[in-house]
Every structure is written in C-alpha cells, then in structure tokens.
N, C-alpha and C positions, 0 to 999 in steps of 0.2 A: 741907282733906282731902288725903292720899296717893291716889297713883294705885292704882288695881289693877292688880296684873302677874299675867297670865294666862300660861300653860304649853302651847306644844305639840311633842308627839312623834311624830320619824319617823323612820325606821332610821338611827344612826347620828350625828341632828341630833336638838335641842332648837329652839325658835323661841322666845324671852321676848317679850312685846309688852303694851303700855300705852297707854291714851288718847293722844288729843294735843290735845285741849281741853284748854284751861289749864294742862298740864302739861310744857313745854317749861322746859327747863334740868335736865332731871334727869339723872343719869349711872348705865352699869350699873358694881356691883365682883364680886368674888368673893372667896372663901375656900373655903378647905376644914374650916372649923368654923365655929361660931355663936359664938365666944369673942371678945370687944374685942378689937379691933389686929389687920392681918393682911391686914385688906380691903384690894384692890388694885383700880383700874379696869380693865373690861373693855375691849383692843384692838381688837375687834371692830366694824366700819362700825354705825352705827344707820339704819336707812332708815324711809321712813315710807310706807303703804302704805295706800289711804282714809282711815282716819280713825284711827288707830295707829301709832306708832313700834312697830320689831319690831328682834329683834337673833336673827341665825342664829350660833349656836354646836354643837362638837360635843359628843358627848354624853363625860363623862369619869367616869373611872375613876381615885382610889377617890369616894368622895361628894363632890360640888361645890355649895355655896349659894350664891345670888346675891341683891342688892339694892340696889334705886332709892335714889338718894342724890343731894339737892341741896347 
C-alpha cells in the first residue's frame, strides 16, 4: 500500500506529512498540473517528527500539486 499524505494549513505555509512506518524511501515532487512529465523533486529538508515524516513548504501561487514517489 501507498502512504497517506495528509495536508496542513497555516498562514502562508502548507505542512505535507506521512507515516513513517514502513514507508521510508519515498520522496516529495511537484508540478503545477496533474499532466505526465514535469514532476520535479521537492528541495525542501524532510524532518520526521513522532511518528511522521513532514515537509514545510510555502504556500504557492498559481496551483501547486504534490506527490510521494518511490
């Protein structure tokens, strides 16, 4: 199974965060569409925080999607 990537929002920041049971090696990308080709990895530190990997990003302008990729 894929992790769940949960969502949170605070002025100005996004926070991405996912398990870290069993789900170690995965990396964030981004794009700014959901179309093949384009994904980039995100530069952003991953820290892990209890029981979670998390990734603080800011929040962007125009639409930004993100996803876990081994």
């Amino acid at each position: 199974p894929r992790p769940s990537l949960s969502v949170n929002r605070s002025p100005g920041n996004v926070t991405l965060f996912w398990p870290t049971n069993g789900f170690a090696g995965y990396r964030m990308q981004t794009n700014r569409n959901l179309l093949p080709g384009g994904w980039s990895d995100v530069t952003n530190a991953v820290t892990v925080s209890n029981t979670v990997f998390q990734i603080n990003l800011p929040l962007a302008v125009p639409t930004t999607f993100y996803r876990l990729i081994r």
